[in-house]
C-alpha positions as CSV (number, residue, x, y, z in Angstrom):
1,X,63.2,-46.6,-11.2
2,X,66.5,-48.4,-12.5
3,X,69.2,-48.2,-9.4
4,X,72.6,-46.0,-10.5
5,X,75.6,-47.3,-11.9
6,X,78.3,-48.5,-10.0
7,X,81.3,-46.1,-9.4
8,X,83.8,-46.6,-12.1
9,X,87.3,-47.8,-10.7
10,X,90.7,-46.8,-11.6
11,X,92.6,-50.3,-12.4
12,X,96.2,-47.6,-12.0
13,X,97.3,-48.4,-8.3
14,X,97.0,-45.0,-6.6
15,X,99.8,-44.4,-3.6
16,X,99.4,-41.5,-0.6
17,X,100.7,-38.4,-1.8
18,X,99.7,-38.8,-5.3
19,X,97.1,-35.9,-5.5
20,X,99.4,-33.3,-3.7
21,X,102.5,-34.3,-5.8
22,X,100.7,-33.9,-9.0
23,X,98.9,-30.5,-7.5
24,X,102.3,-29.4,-6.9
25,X,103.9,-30.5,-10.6
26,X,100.6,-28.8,-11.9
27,X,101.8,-25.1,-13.5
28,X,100.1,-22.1,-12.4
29,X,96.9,-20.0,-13.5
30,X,97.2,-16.7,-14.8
31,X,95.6,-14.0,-12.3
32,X,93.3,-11.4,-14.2
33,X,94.6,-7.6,-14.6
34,X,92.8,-5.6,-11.7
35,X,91.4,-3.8,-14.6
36,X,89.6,-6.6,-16.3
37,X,88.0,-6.7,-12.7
38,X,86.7,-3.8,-12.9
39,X,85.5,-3.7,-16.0
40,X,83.9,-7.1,-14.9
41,X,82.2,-5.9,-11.6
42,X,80.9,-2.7,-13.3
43,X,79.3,-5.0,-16.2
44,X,77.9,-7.0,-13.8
45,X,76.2,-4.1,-11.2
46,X,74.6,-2.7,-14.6
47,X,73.0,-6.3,-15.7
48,X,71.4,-6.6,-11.8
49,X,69.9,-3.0,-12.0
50,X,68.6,-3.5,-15.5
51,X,67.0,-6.5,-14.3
52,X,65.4,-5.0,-11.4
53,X,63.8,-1.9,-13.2
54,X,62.2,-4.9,-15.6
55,X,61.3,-6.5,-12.7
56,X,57.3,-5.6,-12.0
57,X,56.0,-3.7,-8.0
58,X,54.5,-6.5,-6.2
59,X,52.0,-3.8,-4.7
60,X,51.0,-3.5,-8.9
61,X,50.9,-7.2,-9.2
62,X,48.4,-7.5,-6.4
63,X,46.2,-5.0,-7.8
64,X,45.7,-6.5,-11.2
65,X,45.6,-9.8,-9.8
66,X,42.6,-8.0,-7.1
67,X,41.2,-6.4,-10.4
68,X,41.2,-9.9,-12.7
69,X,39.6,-11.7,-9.9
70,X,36.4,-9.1,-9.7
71,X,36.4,-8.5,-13.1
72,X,36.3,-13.0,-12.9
73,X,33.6,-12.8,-10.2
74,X,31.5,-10.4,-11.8
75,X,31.2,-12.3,-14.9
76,X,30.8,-15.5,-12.9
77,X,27.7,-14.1,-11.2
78,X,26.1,-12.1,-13.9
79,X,26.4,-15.8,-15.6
80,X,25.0,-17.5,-13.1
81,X,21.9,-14.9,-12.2
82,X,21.0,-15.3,-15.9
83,X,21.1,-19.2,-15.7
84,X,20.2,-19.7,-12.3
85,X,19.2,-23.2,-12.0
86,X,16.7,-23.0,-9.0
87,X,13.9,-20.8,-10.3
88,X,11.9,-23.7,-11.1
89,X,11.3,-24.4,-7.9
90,X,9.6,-21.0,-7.2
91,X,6.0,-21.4,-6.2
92,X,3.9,-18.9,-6.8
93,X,0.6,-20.4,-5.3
94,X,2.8,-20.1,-1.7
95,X,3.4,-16.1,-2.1
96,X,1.1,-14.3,0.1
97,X,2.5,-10.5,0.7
98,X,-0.5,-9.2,2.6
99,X,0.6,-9.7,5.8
100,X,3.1,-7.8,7.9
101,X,6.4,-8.6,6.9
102,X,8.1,-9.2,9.0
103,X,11.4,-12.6,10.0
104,X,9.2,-15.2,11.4
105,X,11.9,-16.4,13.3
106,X,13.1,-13.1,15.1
107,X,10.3,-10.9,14.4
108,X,12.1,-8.2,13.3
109,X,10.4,-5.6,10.5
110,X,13.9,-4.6,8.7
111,X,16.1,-6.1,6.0
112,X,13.5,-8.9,5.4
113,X,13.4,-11.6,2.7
114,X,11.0,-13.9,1.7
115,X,11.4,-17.4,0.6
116,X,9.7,-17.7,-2.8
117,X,9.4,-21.7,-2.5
118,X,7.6,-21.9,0.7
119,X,6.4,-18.0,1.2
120,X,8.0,-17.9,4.6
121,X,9.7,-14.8,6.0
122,X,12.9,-14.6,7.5
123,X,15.8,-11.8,7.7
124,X,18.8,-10.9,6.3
125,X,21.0,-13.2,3.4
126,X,24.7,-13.2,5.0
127,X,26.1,-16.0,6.5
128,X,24.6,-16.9,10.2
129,X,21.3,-15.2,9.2
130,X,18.0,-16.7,9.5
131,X,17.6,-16.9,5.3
132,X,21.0,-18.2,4.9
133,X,20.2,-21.1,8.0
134,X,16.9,-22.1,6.2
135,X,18.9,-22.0,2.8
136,X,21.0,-24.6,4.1
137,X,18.6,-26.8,6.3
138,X,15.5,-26.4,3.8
139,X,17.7,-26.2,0.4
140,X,15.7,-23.4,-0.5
141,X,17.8,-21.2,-2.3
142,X,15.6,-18.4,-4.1
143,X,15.0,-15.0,-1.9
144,X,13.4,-12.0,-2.4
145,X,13.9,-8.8,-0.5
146,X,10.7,-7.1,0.8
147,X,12.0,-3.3,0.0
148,X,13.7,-3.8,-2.9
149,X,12.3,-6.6,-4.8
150,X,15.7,-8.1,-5.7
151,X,16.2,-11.6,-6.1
152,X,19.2,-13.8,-4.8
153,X,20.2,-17.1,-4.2
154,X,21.4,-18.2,-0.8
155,X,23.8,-19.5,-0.3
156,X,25.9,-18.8,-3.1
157,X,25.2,-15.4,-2.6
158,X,24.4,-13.5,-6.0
159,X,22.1,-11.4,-7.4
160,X,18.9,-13.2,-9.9
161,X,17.9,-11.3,-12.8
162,X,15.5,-12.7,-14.8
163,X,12.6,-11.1,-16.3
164,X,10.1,-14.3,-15.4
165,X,9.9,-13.1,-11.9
166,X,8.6,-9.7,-12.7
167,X,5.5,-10.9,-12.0
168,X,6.0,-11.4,-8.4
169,X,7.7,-8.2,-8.2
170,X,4.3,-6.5,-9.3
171,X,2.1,-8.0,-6.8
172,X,4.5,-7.5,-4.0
173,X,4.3,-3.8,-4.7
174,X,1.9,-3.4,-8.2
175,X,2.6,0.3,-10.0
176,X,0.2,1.8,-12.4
177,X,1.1,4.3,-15.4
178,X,-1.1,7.7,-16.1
179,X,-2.7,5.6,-18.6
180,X,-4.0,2.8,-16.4
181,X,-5.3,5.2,-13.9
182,X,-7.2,7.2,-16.8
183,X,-8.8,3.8,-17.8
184,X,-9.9,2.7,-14.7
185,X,-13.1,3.7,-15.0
186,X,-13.8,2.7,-18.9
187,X,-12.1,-0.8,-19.2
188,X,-13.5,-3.9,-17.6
189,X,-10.8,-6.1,-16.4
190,X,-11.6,-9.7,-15.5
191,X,-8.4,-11.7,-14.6
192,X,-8.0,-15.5,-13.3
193,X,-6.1,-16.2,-10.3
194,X,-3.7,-19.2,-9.8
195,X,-6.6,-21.6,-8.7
196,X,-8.5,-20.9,-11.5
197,X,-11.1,-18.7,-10.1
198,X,-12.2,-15.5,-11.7
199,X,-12.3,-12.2,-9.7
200,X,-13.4,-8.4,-11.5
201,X,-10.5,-6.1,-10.7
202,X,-11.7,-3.9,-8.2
203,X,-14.3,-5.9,-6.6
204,X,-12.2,-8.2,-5.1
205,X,-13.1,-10.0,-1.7
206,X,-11.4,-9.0,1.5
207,X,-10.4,-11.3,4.3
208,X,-12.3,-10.8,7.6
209,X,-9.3,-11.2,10.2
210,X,-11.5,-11.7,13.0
211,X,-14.6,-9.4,13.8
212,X,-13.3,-6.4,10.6
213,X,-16.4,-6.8,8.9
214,X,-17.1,-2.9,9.6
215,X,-13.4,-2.1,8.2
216,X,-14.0,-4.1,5.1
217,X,-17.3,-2.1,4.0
218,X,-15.9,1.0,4.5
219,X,-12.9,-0.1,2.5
220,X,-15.0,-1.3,-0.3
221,X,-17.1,1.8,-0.3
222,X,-13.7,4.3,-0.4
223,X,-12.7,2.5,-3.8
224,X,-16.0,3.8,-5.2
225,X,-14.5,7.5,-4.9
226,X,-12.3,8.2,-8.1
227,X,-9.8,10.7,-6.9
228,X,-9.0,9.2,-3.6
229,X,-8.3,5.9,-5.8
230,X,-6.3,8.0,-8.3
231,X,-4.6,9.8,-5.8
232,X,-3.3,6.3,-4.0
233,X,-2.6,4.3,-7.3
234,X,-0.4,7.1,-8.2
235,X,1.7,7.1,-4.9
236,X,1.1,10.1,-4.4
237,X,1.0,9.6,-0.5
238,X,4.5,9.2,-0.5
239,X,5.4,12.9,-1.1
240,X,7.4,14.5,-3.7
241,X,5.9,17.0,-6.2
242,X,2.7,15.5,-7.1
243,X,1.5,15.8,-3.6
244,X,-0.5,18.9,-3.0
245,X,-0.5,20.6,0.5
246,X,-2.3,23.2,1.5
247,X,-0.6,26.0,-0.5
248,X,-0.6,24.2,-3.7
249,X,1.9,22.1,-5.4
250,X,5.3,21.3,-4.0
251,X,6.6,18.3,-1.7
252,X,4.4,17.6,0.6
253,X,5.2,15.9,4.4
254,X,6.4,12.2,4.4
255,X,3.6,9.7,4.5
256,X,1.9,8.9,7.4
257,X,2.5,4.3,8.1
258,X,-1.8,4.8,8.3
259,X,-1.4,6.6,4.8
260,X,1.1,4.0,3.4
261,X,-0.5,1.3,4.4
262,X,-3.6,2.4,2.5
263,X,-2.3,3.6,-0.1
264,X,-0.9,-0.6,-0.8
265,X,-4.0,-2.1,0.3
266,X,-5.7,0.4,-2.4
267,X,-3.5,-0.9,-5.0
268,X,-3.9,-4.3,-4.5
269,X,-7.8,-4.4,-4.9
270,X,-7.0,-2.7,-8.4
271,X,-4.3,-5.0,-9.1
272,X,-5.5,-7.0,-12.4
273,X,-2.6,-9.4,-11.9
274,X,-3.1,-10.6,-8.4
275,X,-2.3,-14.5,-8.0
276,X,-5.5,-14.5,-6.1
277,X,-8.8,-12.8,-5.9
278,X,-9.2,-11.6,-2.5
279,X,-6.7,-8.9,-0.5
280,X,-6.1,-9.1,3.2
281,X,-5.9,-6.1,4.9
282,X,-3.7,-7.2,7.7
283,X,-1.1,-4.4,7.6
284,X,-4.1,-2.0,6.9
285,X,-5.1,-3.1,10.4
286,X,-1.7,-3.1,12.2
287,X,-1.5,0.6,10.9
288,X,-5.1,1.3,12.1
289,X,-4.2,-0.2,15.5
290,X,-1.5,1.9,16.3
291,X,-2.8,5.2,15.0
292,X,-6.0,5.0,16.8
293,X,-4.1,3.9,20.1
294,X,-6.4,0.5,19.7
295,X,-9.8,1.9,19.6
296,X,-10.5,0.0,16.7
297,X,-9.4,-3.6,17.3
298,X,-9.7,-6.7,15.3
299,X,-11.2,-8.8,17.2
300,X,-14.0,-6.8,18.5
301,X,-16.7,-5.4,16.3
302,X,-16.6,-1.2,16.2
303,X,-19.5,0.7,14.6
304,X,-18.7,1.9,10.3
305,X,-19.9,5.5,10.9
306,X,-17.2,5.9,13.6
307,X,-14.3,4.1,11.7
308,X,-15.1,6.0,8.5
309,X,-15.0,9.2,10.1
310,X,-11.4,8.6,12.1
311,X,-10.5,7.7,9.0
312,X,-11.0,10.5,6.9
313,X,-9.8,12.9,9.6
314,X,-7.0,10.9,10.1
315,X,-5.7,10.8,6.3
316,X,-6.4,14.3,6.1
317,X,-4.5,15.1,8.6
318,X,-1.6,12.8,7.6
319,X,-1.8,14.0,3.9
320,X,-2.1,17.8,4.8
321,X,0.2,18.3,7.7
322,X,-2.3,20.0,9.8
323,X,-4.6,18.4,12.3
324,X,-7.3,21.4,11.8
325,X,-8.2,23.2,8.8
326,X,-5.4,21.2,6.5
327,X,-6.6,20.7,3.0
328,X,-5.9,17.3,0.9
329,X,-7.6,15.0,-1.3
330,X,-9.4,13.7,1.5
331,X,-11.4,17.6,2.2
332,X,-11.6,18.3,-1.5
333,X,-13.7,15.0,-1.9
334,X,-16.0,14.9,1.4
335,X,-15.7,18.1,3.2
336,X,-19.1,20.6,3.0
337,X,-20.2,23.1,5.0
338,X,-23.1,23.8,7.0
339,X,-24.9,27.3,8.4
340,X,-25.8,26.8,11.6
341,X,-28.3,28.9,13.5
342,X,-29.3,29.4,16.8
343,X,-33.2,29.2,17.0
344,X,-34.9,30.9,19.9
345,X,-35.3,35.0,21.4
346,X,-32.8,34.6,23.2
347,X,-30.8,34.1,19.9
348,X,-32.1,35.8,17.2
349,X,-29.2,38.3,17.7
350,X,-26.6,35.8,17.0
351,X,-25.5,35.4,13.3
352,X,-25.3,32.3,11.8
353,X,-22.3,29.8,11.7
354,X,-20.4,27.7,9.1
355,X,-19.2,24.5,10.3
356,X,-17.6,22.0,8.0
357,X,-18.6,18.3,7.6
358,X,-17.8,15.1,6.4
359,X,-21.6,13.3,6.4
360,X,-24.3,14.3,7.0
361,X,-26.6,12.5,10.0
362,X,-30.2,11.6,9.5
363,X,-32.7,11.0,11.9
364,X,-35.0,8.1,11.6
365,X,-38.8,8.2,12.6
366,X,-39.4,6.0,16.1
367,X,-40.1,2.1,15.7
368,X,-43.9,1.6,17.2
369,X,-44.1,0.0,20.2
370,X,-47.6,-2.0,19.5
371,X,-48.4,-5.2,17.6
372,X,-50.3,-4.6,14.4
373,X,-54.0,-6.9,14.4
374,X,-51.7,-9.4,12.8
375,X,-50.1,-9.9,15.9
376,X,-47.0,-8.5,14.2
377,X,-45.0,-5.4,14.7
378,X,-45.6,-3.0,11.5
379,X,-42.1,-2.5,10.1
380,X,-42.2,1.7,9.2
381,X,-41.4,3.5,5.8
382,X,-39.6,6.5,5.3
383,X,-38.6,8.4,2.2
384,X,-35.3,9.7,2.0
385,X,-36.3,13.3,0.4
386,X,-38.5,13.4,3.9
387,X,-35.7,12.8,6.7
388,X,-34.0,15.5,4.5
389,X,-35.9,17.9,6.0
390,X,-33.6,18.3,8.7
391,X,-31.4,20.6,6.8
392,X,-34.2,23.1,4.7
393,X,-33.1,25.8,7.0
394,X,-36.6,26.1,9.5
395,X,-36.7,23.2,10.9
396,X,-35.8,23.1,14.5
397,X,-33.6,20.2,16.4
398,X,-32.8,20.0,19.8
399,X,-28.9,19.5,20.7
400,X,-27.4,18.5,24.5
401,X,-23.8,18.9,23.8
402,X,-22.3,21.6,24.6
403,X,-25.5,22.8,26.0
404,X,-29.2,22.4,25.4
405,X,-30.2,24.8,22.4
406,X,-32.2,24.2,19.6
407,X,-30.3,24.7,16.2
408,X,-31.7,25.0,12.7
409,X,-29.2,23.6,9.6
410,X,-29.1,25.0,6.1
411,X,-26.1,23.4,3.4
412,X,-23.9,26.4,2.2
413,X,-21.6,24.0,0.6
414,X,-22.0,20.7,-1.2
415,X,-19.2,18.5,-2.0
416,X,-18.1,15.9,-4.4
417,X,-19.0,13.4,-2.8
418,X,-21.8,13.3,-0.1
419,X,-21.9,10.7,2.7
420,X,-25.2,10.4,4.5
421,X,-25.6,8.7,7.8
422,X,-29.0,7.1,9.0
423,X,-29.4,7.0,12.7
424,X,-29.8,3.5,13.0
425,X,-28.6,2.5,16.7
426,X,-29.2,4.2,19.4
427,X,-27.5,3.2,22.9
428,X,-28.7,3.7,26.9
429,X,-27.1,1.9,30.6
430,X,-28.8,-1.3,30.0
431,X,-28.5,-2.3,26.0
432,X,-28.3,-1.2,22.2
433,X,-31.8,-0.9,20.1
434,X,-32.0,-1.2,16.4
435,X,-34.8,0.9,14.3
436,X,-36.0,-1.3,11.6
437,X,-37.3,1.4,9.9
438,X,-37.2,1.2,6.2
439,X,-35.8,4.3,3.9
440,X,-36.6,4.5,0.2
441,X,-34.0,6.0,-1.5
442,X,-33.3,6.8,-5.7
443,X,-30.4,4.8,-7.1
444,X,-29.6,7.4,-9.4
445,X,-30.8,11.5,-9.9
446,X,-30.9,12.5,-6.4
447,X,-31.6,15.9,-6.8
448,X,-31.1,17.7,-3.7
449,X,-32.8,21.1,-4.5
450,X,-36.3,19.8,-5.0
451,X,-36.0,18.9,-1.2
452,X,-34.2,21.3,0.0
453,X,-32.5,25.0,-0.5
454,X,-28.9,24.3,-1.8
455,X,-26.7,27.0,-2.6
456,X,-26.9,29.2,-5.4
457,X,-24.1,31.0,-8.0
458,X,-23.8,34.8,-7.9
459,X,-26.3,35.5,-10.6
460,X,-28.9,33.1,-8.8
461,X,-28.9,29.6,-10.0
462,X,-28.7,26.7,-8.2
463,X,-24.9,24.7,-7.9
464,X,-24.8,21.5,-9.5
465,X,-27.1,19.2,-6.6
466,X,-27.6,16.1,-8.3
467,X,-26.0,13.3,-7.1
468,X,-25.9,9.5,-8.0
469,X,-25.3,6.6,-5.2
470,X,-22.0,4.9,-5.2
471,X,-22.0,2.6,-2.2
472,X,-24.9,1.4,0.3
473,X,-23.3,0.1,3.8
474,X,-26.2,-2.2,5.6
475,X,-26.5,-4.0,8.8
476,X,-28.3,-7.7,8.8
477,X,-28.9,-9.3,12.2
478,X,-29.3,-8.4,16.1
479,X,-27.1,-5.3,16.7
480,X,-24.9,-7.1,19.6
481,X,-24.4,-10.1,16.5
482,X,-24.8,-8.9,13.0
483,X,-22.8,-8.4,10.5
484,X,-22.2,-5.1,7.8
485,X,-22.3,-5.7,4.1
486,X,-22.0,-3.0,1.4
487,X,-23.4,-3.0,-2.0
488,X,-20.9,-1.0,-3.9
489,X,-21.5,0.2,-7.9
490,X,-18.7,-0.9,-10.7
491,X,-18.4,2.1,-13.0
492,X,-16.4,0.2,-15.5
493,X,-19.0,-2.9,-15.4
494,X,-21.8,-1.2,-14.8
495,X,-23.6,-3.3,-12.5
496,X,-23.9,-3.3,-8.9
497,X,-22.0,-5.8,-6.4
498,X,-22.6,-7.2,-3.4
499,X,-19.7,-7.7,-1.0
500,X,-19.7,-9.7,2.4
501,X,-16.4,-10.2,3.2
502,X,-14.6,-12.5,0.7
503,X,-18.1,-13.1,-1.2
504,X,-19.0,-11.1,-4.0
505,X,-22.2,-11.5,-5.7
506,X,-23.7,-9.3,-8.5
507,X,-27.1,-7.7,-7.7
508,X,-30.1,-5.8,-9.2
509,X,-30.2,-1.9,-8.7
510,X,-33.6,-2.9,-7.6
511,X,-32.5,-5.0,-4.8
512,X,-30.1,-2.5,-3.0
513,X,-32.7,-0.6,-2.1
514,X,-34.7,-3.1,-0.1
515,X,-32.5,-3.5,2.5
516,X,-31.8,-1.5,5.8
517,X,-29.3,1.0,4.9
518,X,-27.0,2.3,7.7
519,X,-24.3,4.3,5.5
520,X,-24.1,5.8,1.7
521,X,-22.4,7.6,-0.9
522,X,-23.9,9.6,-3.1
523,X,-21.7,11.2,-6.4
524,X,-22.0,14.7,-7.8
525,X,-23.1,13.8,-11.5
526,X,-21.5,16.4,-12.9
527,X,-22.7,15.7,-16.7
528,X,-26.0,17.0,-15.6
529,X,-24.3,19.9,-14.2
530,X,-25.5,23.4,-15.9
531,X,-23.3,24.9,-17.9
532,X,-20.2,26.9,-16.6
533,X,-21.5,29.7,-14.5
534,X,-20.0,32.9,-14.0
535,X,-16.6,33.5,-12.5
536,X,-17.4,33.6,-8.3
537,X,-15.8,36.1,-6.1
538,X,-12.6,35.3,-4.4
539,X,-15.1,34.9,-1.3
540,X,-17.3,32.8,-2.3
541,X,-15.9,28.8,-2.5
542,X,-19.3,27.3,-3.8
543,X,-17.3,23.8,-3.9
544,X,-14.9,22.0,-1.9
């Protein structure tokens, strides 16, 4: 900068005294009236309180300034979820929801997100949390919150709405309309996963976790049953005034984590937008582990026939809010009744007894103990209409439990769906023994009453008794070291399936029945049904 210009001097000498002689030669101001001061002062006192009335509160400053910078932030973030520049690096082939959600860094089950680049867990979004850490270390930056199904991006911290990730929000937790339950059972759905492979909604393959091969055929053979799927793809489960308890409609009691849990994994095998096509029921099992108080574990191999029936007690109970006598999808599906009679003098007096039942058990003929002349043990055939014959009313079996007595068993009530048991294993100190014994069995037109009395209407004609097979549970191998597999019937397809596990194979009608059956379902067909009979009493329930 240029420097300052020199002081200017005086070239007039200049002698002491000067200034205070000319001060003193210097006339004298005039002094203002003390009423012009007034007037003055006054003036001035009114211009300082106008100005401070025009003067804005500084708490009203702060609040627009609070309210701009929101109203700022807001728009910022609702532009930035709309153009969020990280959703390409989603990867959907990653995403696996089926198992139990839970941080895989603390292993806590609440307020969990998952990473939609690598799949990975992890909990909470605010700073210092274990989403926000691998945010910053991983530069992962797209989250999704396992309850919710919101999206965010860590760690700038707002909210992504876009409609290209609905897709993930429908497997995490798939929903289904009245329509796409009433077209379950017309429309063939064939879908394509992410690795190309083609899988039939509802015959989808399910993981074996360890030794569940005996939970997966019974899960298989469930989806068969239309309202039980209905009732589950609904979410009906989870209370509220579809759910009907024992007195009818109204809210029923909050859902049972056994009951939840199903109600998902049901959801998922009739998801036609799955990335994959197979479901692991890993949170199934967690659920079944801690409602049975570990009887049925995943590592060890437990017996169908006993997991079905906790099962279907369990739900019932779950879904009615009564451990005895409540009455739910579950009872209105399975549950018949049977007259039991005590054979013998000693009681002919007693009159006989309904009991109520979920399947009915089947004796099989004894194995023979000799070699044929081919050196070969003679593998036995039995028709099914002839093992039947335990329940025409006369014959007589022998019972140890409570106490010896021989009982005869008569059906008073059939229901919807009938579940038949074959006494396959049989169990002593030493080992487990496995009859080989073959049963023939009709595919289709089972009708009960030519084999044995079924109950009849008030005017004397026989219930609708004619039932059609569903599902077929078998058991290959040695009975310490084989394995279940269950042919199950695609009412929308048509054709029969064959499901081991993850594999599933289309088969023959004529090919389910050559195999050693352990475990069926049979369906009332109710278009051969008669037409509607009269009006029962109010005592008389004829169906469940």
């Amino acid at each position: 900068p240029p420097s300052p210009a020199p002081p200017r001097v005086s070239s007039e000498p200049r002698f002491v005294g000067d200034d205070e002689d000319r001060a003193a030669a210097a006339p004298p101001l005039p002094r203002p009236a003390p009423a012009m001061m007034s007037e003055a002062r006054a003036a001035a006192a009114a211009a300082l309180a106008a100005e401070l009335e025009n003067e804005p509160d500084e708490d009203e400053d702060d609040a627009l300034d609070a309210a701009r910078l929101a109203a700022e932030r807001r728009e910022r973030a609702a532009r930035s979820s709309r153009e969020c520049p990280y959703l390409d690096t989603v990867n959907r082939s990653l995403l696996d929801f089926d198992f139990e959600k839970c941080c895989s860094v603390s292993l806590v089950p609440h307020n969990v997100y998952a990473c939609l680049v690598c799949g990975k867990y992890f909990q909470g979004r605010g700073p210092s949390t274990h989403a926000y850490v691998h945010a910053l270390e991983a530069t992962h930056h797209v989250f999704m919150n396992l309850d919710t199904g919101r999206v965010y991006c860590l760690p700038d911290m707002y909210e992504v709405v876009d409609a290209s990730l609905d897709d993930i929000r429908h497997v995490l937790n798939p929903k289904f309309t009245t329509q796409q339950i009433a077209e379950v059972d017309d429309r063939r759905l064939w879908s394509v996963g992410l690795d190309g492979t083609d899988y039939l909604t509802g015959a989808v393959g399910l993981n074996n976790l360890r030794a569940t091969d005996y939970v997966n055929v019974v899960l298989q053979s469930l989806m068969r049953v239309g309202p039980v799927r209905d009732f589950f793809l609904a979410q009906r489960e989870l209370g509220g005034g579809a759910v009907r308890g024992a007195g009818g409609a109204g809210p029923g009691p909050a859902a049972s984590p056994l009951a939840r849990r199903f109600g998902e994994l049901t959801r998922k095998i009739w998801n036609s937008r799955n990335f994959k096509g197979q479901v692991s029921p890993h949170e199934f099992m967690q659920a079944v582990l801690a409602a049975s108080d570990r009887r049925f574990l995943i590592d060890k191999q437990s017996d169908p026939v006993e997991f079905l029936s906790w099962l279907l007690n369990t739900l019932n109970a779950d879904l009615s809010g009564k451990k005895r006598g409540g009455k739910s999808i579950v009872s209105r599906c399975f549950q018949g009744e049977l007259e039991v009679t005590n054979a013998g003098l000693a009681y002919q007096d007693d009159p006989p007894v309904r009991m109520p039942f979920f399947m009915l058990s089947l004796d099989l003929p004894a194995a023979p103990l000799f070699q044929d002349a081919m050196e070969k043990n003679t593998i036995p055939q039995v028709p099914l209409f002839q093992i039947l014959r335990k329940f025409d009313g006369e014959t007589e079996h022998e019972v140890l439990r409570p106490e010896p007595r021989r009982k005869r068993y008569k059906l008073a009530r059939l229901p919807r769906y009938l579940i038949v048991h074959h006494k396959r294993f049989t169990k002593n100190n030493f080992f487990v023994e496995k009859n080989p014994t073959i049963v023939t069995f009709p595919v289709k037109n089972l009708q009960l009453s030519d084999h044995v009395p079924v109950p009849k209407f008030p005017d004397g004609r026989d219930v609708p008794c004619k039932y059609n097979l569903v599902a077929n549970i078998t058991h290959e191998g040695k009975p310490e070291s084989g394995a279940y597999r269950a042919a199950v019937w695609h009412k929308a397809d048509g054709n029969w399936y064959d499901t081991e596990d993850l594999t599933v194979n289309e088969v023959l009608p004529q090919q389910v029945v050559l195999t050693e059956t352990y475990l069926q379902i049979y369906e009332l067909d109710k278009d051969a049904a008669p037409g509607p009979p009269p009006a029962p009493k109010e005592d008389v329930d004829m169906f469940a």
